[in-house]
C-alpha positions as CSV (number, residue, x, y, z in Angstrom):
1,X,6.3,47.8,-5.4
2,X,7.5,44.6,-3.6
3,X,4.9,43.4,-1.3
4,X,7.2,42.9,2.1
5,X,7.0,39.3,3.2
6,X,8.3,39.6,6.4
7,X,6.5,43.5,7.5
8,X,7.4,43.4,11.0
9,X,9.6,40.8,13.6
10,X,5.9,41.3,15.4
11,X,3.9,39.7,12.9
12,X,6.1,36.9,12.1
13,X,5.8,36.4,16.1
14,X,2.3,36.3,15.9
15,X,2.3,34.0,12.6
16,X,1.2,30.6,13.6
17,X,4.6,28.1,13.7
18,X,2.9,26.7,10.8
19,X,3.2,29.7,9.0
20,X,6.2,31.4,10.0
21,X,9.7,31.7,7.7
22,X,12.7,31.2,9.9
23,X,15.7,32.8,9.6
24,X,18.9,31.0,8.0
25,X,20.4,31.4,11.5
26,X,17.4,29.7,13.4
27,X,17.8,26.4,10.7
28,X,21.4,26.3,11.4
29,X,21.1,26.7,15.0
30,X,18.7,24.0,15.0
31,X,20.2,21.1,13.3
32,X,24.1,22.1,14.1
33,X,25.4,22.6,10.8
34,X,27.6,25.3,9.5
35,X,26.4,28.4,7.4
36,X,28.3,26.9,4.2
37,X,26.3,24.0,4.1
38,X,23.1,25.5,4.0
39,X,24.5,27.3,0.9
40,X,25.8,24.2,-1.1
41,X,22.3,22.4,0.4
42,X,20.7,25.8,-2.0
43,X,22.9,25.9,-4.3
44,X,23.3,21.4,-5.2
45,X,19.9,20.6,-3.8
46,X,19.7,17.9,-0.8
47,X,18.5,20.8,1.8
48,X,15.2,21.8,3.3
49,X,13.1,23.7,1.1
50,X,14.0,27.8,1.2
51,X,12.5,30.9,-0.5
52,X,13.9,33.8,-1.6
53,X,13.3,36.7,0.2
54,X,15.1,39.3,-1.7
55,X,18.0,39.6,-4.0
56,X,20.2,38.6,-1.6
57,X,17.7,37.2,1.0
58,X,16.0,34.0,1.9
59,X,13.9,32.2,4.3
60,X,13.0,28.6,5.6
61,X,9.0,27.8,5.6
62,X,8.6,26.3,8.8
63,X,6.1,23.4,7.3
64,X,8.9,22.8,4.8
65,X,11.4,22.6,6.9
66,X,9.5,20.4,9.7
67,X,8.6,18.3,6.9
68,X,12.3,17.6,5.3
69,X,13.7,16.8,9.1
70,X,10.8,14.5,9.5
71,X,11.7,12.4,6.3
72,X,14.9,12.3,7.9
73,X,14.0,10.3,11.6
74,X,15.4,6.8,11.9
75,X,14.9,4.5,14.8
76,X,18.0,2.8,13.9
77,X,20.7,2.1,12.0
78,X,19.5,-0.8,10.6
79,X,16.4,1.2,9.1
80,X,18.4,4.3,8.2
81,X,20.5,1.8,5.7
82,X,17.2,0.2,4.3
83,X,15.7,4.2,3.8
84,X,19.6,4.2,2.0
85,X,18.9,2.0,-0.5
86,X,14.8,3.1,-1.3
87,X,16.9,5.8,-2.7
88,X,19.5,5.2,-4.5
């Protein structure tokens, strides 16, 4: 048997924000993008780092995803184009 990661919406309320698995709703709700592009972002890579819930299911770790949207903050232009070019 499966252990059930996500038992009860009462426990993942109690889970420290640290700990907690947000829904793909709460992700898209929170950075404005459309459901389709968290799909390509899973499928092509380039997203914030998911797990799979189920066969058909999957989740956003909160430090994960806290984590990729911090690697993305620029105070400017200018230093988003010099992160640009560290990475290409």
């Amino acid at each position: 048997m499966k252990p059930n990661l996500l038992s009860s919406a009462a426990s993942v309320a109690e889970a420290p924000a640290h700990d907690r698995v947000l829904t793909p709703r709460e992700v898209r709700e929170t950075i404005q993008v459309h459901d389709n592009t968290l799909v390509n972002w899973r499928i092509k890579g380039g997203g914030p780092p998911f797990v799979r819930l189920g066969t058909r299911r999957v989740g956003y770790p909160q430090r994960g995803f806290q984590r990729w949207l911090n690697e993305r903050e620029v105070g400017s232009r200018a230093e988003e184009a010099v992160k640009r070019q560290r990475t290409v």
